[in-house]
VOGU-3710 file (C-alpha; in Angstrom, 3 decimals, decimal comma):
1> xxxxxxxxxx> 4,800/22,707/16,908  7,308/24,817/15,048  10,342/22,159/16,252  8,190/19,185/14,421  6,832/21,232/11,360  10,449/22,549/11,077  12,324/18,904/11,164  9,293/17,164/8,867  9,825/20,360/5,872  13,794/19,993/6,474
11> xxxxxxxxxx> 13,877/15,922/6,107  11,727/15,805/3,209  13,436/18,875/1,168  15,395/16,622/-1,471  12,322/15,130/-2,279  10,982/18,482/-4,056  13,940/17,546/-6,784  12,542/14,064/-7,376  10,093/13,283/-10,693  6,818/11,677/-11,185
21> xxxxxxxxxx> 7,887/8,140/-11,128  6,503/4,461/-10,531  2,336/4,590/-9,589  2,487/8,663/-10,136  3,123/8,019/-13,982  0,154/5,863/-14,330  -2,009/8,281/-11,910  -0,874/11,750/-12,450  1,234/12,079/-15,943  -0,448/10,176/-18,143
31> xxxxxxxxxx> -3,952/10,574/-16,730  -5,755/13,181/-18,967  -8,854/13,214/-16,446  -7,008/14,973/-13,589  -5,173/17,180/-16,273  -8,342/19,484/-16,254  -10,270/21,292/-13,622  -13,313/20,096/-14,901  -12,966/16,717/-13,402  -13,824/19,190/-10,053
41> xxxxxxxxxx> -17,782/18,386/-11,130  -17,379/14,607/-11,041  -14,936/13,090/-8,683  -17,045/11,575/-6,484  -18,309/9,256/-9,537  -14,782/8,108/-10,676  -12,218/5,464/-9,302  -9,262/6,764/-8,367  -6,950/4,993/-11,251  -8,214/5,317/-14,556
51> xxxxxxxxxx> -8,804/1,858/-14,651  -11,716/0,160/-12,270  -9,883/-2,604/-11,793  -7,200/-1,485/-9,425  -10,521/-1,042/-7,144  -9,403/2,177/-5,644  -11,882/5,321/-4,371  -9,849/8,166/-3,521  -12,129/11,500/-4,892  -10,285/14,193/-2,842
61> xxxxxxxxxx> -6,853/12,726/-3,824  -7,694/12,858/-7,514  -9,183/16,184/-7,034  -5,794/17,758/-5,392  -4,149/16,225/-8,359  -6,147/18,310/-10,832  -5,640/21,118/-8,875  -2,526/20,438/-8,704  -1,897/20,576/-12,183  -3,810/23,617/-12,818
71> xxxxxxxxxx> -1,425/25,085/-10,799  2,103/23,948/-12,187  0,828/21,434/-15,091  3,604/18,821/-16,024  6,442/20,117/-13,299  6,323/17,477/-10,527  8,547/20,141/-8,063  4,819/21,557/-7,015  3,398/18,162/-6,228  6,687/17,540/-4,166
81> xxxxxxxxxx> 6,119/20,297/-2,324  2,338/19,631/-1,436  3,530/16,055/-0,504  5,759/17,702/2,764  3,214/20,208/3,338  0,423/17,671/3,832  3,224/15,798/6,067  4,054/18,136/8,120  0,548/18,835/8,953  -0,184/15,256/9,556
91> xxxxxxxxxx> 3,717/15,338/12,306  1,525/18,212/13,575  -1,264/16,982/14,184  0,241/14,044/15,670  2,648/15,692/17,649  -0,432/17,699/19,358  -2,526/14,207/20,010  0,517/12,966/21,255  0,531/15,950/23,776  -3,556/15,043/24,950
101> xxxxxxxxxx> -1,878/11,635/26,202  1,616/12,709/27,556  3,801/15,378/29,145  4,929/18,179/25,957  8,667/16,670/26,307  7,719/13,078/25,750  4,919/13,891/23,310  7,954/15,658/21,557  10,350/13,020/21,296  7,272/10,731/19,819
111> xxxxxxxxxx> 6,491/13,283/17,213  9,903/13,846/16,236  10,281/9,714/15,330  7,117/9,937/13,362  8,606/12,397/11,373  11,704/11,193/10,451  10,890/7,750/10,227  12,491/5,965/6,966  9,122/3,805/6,719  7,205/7,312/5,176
121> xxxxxxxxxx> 9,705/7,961/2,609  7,203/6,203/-0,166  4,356/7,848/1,322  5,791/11,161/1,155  8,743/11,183/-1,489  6,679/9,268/-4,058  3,587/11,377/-4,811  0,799/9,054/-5,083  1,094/8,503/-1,572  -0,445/11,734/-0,482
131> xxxxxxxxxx> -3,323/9,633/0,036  -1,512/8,237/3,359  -0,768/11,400/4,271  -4,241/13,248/3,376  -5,961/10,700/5,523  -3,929/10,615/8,323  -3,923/14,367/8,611  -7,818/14,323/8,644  -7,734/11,240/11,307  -5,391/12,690/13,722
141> xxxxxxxxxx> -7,260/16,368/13,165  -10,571/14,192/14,429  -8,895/12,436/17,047  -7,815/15,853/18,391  -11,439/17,012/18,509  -12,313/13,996/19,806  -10,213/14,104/22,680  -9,997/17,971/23,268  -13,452/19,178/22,710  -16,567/18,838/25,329
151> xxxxxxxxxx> -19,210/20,097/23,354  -21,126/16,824/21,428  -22,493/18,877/19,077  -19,440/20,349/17,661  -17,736/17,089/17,780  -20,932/15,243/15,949  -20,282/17,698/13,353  -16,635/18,028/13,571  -15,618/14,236/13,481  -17,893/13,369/10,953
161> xxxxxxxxxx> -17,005/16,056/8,682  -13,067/14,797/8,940  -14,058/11,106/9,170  -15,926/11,503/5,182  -12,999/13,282/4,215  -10,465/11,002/5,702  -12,213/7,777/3,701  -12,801/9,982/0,638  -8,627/9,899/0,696  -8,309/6,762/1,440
171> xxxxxxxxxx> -10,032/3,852/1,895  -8,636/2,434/4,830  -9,304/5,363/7,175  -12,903/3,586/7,867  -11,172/2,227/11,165  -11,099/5,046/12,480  -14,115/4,355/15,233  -12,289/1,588/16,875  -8,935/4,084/17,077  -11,502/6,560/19,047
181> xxxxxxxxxx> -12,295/3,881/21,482  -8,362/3,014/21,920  -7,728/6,865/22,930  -10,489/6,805/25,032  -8,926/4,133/26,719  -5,260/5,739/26,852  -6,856/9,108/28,272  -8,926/7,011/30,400  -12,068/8,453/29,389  -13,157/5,007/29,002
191> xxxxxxxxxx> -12,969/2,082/31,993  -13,935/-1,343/30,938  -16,603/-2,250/33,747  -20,156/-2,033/33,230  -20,755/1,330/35,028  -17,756/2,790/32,935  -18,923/1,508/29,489  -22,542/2,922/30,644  -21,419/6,222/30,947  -19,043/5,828/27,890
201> xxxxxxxxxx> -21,610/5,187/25,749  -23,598/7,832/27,281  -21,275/10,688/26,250  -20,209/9,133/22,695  -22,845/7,842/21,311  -24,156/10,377/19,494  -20,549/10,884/17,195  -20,579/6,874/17,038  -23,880/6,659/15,151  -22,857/10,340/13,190
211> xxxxxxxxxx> -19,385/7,934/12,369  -21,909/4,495/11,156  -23,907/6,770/9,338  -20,493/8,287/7,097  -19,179/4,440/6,725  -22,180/3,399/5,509  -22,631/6,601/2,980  -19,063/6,560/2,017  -19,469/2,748/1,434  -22,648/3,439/-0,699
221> xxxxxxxxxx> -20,877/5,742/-2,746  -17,826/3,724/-3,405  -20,057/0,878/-4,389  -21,822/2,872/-7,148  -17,996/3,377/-8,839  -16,635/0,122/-7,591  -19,057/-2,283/-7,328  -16,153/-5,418/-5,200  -14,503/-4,682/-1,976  -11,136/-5,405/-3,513
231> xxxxxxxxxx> -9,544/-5,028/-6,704  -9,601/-8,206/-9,558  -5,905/-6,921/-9,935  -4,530/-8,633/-7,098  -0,653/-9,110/-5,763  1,111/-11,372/-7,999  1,630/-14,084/-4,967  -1,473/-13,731/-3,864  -3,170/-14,589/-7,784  -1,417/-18,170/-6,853
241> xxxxxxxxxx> -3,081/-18,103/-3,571  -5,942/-16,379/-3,835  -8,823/-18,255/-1,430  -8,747/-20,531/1,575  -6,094/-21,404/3,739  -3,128/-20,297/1,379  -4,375/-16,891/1,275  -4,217/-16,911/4,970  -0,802/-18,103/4,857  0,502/-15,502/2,359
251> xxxxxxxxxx> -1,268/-12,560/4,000  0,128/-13,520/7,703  3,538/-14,013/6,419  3,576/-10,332/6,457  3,029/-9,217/10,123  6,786/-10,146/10,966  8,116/-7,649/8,052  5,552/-5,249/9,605  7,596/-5,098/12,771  10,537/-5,079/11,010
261> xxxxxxxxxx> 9,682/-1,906/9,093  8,601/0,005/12,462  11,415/-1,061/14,774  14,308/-1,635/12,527  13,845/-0,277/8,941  17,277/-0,446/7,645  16,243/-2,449/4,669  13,570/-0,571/2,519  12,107/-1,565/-0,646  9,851/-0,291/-3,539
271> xxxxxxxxxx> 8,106/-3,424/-4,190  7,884/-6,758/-2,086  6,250/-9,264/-4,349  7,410/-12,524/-5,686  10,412/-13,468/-4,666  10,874/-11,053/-1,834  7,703/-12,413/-0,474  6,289/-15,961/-1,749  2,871/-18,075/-1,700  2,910/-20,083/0,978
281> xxxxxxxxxx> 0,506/-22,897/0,961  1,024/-24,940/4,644  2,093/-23,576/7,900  5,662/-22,617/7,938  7,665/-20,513/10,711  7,181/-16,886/9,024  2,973/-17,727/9,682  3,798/-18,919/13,153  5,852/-16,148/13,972  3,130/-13,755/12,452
291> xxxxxxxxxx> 0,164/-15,319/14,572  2,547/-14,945/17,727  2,813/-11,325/16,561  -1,053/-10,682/16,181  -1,598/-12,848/19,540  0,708/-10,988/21,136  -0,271/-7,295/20,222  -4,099/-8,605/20,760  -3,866/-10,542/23,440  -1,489/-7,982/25,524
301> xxxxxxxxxx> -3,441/-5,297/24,514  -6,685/-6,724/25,518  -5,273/-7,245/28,786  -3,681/-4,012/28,733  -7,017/-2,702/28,147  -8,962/-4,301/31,067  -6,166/-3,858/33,793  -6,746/0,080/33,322  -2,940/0,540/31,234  -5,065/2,735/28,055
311> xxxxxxxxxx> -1,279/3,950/26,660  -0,467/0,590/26,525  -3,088/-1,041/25,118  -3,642/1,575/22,419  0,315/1,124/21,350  0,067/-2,719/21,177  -3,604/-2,305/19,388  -3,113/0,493/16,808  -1,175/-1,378/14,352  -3,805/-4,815/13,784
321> xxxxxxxxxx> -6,464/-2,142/13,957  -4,776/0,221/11,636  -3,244/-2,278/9,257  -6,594/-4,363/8,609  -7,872/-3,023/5,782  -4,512/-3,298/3,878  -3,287/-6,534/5,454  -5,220/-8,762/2,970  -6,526/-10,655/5,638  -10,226/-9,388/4,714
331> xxxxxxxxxx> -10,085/-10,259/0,936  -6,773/-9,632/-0,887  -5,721/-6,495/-2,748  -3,106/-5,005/-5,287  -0,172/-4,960/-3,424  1,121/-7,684/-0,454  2,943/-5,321/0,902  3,858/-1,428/0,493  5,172/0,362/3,001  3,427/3,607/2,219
341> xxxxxxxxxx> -0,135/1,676/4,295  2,343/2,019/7,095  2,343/5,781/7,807  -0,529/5,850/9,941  0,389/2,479/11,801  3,698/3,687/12,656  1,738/6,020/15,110  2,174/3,214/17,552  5,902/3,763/17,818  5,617/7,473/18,154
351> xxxxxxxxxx> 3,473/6,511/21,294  6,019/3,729/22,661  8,306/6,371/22,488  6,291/8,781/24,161  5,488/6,659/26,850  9,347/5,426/26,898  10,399/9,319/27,499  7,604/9,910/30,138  8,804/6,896/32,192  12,181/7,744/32,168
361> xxxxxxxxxx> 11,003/10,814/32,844  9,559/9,948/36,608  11,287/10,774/39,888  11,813/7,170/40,311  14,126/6,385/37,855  18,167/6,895/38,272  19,554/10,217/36,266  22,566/7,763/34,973  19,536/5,370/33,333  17,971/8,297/32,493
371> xxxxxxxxxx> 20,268/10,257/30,352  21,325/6,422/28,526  17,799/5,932/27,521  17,533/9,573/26,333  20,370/9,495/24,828  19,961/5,664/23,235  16,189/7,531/21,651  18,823/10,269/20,545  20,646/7,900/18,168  17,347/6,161/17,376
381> xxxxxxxxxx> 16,064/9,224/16,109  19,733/10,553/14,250  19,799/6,994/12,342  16,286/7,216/11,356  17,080/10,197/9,551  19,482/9,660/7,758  18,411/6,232/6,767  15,182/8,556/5,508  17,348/11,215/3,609  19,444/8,115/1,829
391> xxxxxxxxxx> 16,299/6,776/0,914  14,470/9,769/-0,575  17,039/9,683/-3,947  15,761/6,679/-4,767  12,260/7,551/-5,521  13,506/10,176/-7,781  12,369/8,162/-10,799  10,768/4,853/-12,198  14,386/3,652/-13,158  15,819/4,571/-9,343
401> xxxxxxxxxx> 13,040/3,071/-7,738  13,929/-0,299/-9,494  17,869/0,180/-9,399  17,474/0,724/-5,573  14,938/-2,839/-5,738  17,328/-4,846/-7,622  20,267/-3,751/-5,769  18,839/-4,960/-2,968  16,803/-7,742/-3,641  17,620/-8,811/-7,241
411> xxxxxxxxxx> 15,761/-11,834/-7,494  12,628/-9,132/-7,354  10,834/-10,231/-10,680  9,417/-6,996/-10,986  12,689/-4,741/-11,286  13,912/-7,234/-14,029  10,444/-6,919/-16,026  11,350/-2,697/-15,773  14,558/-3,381/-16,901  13,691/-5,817/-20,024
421> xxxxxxxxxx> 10,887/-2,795/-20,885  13,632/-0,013/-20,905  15,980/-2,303/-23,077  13,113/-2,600/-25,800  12,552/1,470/-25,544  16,330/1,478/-25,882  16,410/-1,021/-28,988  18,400/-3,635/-27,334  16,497/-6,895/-28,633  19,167/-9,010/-27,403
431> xxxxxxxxxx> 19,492/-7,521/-23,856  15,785/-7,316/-23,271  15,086/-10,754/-24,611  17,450/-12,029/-21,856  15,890/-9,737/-19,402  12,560/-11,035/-20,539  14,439/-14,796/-20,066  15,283/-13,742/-16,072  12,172/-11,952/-15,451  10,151/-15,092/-16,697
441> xxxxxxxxxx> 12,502/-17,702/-14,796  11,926/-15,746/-11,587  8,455/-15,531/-11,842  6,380/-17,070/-14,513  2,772/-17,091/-13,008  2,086/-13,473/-14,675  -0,113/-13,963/-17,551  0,972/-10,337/-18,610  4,125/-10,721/-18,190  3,903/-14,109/-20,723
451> xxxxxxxxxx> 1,694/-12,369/-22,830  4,241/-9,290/-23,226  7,330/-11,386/-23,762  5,729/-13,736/-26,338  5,099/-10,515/-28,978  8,432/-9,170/-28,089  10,343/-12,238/-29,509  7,553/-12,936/-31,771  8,535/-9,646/-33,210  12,137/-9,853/-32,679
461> xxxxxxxxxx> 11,958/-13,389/-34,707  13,089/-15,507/-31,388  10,156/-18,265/-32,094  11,304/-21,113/-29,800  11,584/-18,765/-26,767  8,291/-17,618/-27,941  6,976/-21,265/-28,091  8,404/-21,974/-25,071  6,995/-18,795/-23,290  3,495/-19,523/-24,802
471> xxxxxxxxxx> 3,597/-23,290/-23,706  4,015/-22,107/-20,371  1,073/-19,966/-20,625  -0,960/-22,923/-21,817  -0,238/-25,153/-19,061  -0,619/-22,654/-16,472  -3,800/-21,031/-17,616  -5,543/-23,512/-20,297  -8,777/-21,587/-20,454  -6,787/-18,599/-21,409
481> xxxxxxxxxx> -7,408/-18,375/-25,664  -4,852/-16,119/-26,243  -1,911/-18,523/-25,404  -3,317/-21,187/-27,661  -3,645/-18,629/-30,280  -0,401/-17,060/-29,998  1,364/-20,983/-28,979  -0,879/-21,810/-32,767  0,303/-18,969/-34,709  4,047/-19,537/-33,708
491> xxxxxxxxxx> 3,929/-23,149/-34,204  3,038/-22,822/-37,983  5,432/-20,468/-38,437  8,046/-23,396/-37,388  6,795/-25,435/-39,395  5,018/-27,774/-36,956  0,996/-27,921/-38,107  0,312/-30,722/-36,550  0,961/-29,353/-32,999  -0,549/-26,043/-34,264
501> xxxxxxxxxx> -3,444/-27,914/-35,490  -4,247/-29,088/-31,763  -4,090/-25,680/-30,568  -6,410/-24,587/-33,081  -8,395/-27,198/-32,118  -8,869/-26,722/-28,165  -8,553/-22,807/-28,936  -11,824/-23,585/-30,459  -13,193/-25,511/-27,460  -12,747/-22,609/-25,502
511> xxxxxxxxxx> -13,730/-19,732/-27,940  -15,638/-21,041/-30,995  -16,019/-17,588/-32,644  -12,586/-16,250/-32,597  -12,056/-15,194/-35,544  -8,244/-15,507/-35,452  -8,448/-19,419/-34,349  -11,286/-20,059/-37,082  -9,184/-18,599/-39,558  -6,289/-20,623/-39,074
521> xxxxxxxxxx> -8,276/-23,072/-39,148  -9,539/-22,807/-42,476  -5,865/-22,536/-43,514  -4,404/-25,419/-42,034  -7,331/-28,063/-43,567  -7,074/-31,346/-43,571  -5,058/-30,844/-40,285  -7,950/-30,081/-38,253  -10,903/-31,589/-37,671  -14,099/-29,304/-36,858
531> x> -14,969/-28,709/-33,198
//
């Protein structure tokens, strides 16, 4: 315990010198509501952003927050610092569940990946994603109870009580049933024949219905805030595919970068949106690959599951189970893909390499293979922290989160809209207008985005990028008034009334009472007939 708490505090030090940067801004800085204690009395009736519709419930989150700043105010050192505490509870706690399933020295060398694996630097080093870390802490502390304790009563009381205040962190930690049946399984607690199932349900079905019973209170409460499932402000390639098929496409496309992240996460990013990650709108290899993936874990796992291998199945299983909520596979969300959602996955490899160590481990494997696995886990687990360190500077800020993106990936539209909004706040018209130019040619199916560059060149007197931008807007979202407006308004100013006059003219169509569109056209006359 003190090996794993020591090496989770020691990875994660630097981060105490980082800032509040990217989502923490929006949630923490400039969020007057957690800024006061007094938001103590009503955070179970509030969404978690100040805005509904990110269509996020996180009341204990935003309550730490608050206390948070009652403690140190605007100084984002303390919230650092409650970041590694919370993870080195959760590398704890995992460390000990780890130990329920496996030998102390294997169980060790799991925990010890978990916590110095790079894929946790945004949940940890970036402050918003205490939620990850909240939750998981709560999750493993019930699946410890779960497994440990004999007495149903204390565990009806005990699991439930950490299962509400694993959900009230985060949202996704409503799988947490189907884990419990997967660790039943790997401590073999559970056999899938009809007399083991029987007895199975016999001893746990008391917690079960205690578990339904928070789901469905948690989900009742959440629906009084949020009244949708999922946010309205969805991924930016997923507002392009957003229902049937496509959606499918986009959201499987995903499962290969999943892996990817948990086995080889030399390549880490802040945000994975368009063009990192695309619509895709037919089968293509990346959704082949990803149902071969899913098959794979599922169908192996499943297998795993009835031939009696429980360690097995609950490493292949963890991850579909764990990532469902977040995989946009159930109705799409804010983000395609963040690798913060996989802190609590990424259990699974802390278990693969707890059950790698324990078979290595057995009398009936050579000392020469032996010491060359051990040692090949060694490196594993030296890379993995230093690739974590490395990463940890670059969440020091909004402007070294996106300098870290667009180094890496800069066709990333959303590092080059950063860097065209820090060239207006640094009164560089002609550098952010051409930032505004790249931003828009990488991606230009972000009606924000449009809506943002058109008043910046508006303003900066650039009216044919400004037409151009708004005639964009008009093909790609007609109904949308405020492009014909803004596409009318800029026409007149270049002389052109007749076009403007058209513009008026459907503007109208769509919104006969805007006041704007009604006045121009009572000033442009004979050039436009009445709706």
């Amino acid at each position: 315990v003190v090996i794993v708490g020591l090496v989770a505090v020691a990875v994660y030090a630097l981060s105490l010198f980082n800032m509040f940067a990217y989502d923490d801004v929006a949630v923490i800085s400039l969020d007057k509501r957690v800024h006061s204690l007094s938001i103590l009395r009503s955070i179970f009736s509030i969404s978690y952003w100040n805005n509904e519709a990110q269509g996020l419930y996180r009341p204990l989150v935003t309550g730490s927050f608050a206390v948070d700043w009652a403690v140190a105010q605007n100084h984002p050192g303390w919230f650092h610092f409650v970041n590694v505490v919370w993870n080195a509870a959760a590398c704890i706690l995992a460390f000990l569940l780890l130990a329920e399933l496996f030998p102390i020295a294997p169980a060790l060398g799991g925990a010890l990946i978990f916590a110095v694996h790079p894929v946790h630097v945004e949940a940890v080093a970036n402050i918003v994603g205490r939620a990850e870390l909240m939750a998981a802490a709560f999750m493993f502390l019930a699946a410890l109870i779960w497994l440990r304790s004999r007495n149903r009563a204390f565990i009806v009381l005990a699991v439930s009580t950490l299962y509400m205040l694993a959900t009230m962190s985060k949202e996704s930690a409503i799988m947490l049933p189907p884990l419990f049946v997967l660790l039943d399984l790997a401590a073999t607690r559970l056999r899938l024949d009809s007399a083991g199932v029987k007895a199975w349900l016999g001893d746990r079905i008391g917690p079960l219905l205690a578990m339904v019973a928070v789901a469905a209170l948690f989900l009742i409460m959440r629906a009084a805030v949020i009244p949708s499932l999922g946010p309205s402000n969805i991924d930016a390639a997923l507002e392009m595919a957003s229902s049937g098929p496509p959606r499918f496409y986009t959201a499987l496309q995903v499962w290969p970068q999943y892996l990817r992240l948990l086995v080889f996460p030399l390549t880490l990013l802040a945000d994975y949106g368009p063009r990192v990650l695309m619509p895709i709108t037919e089968l293509s290899m990346p959704v082949m690959a990803a149902v071969a993936i899913l098959a794979g874990a599922l169908i192996g796992g499943g297998a795993a599951a009835l031939r009696g291998h429980g360690r097995t199945a609950l490493a292949l299983l963890w991850v579909p189970i764990a990532m469902l909520p977040v995989s946009n596979l159930l109705f799409p969300i804010g983000t395609i893909l963040a690798e913060r959602t996989l802190y609590l996955p990424s259990f699974a490899i802390a278990i693969a390499v707890a059950a790698a160590v324990a078979f290595v481990d057995g009398e009936a494997i050579a000392s020469r293979h032996r010491r060359t696995t051990l040692g090949f886990l060694t490196l594993v687990c030296v890379a993995f922290t230093a690739r974590t360190i490395v990463r940890i500077p670059d969440w020091k800020s909004t402007q070294s989160i996106f300098r870290a993106q667009a180094r890496t990936r800069p066709d990333s539209f959303r590092a080059q809209w950063h860097f065209a909004r820090k060239a207006v706040e640094a009164r560089k018209p002609r550098t952010a207008l051409e930032l505004y130019a790249k931003t828009l040619r990488l991606w230009p199916y972000r009606s924000k985005l449009l809506k943002e560059s058109s008043t910046y060149a508006i303003k900066m007197g650039d009216l044919p990028f400004a037409r151009q931008i708004n005639e964009q807007g008009v093909h790609t979202w007609p109904r949308d008034v405020d492009f014909r407006r803004s596409l009318a308004g800029v026409l007149i100013d270049l002389g052109d009334s007749a076009q403007a006059a058209i513009h008026v003219r459907q503007g109208l169509m769509i919104a006969p009472n805007d006041k704007v569109l009604n006045s121009m056209n009572a000033a442009l006359g004979h050039w436009v007939a009445k709706p």
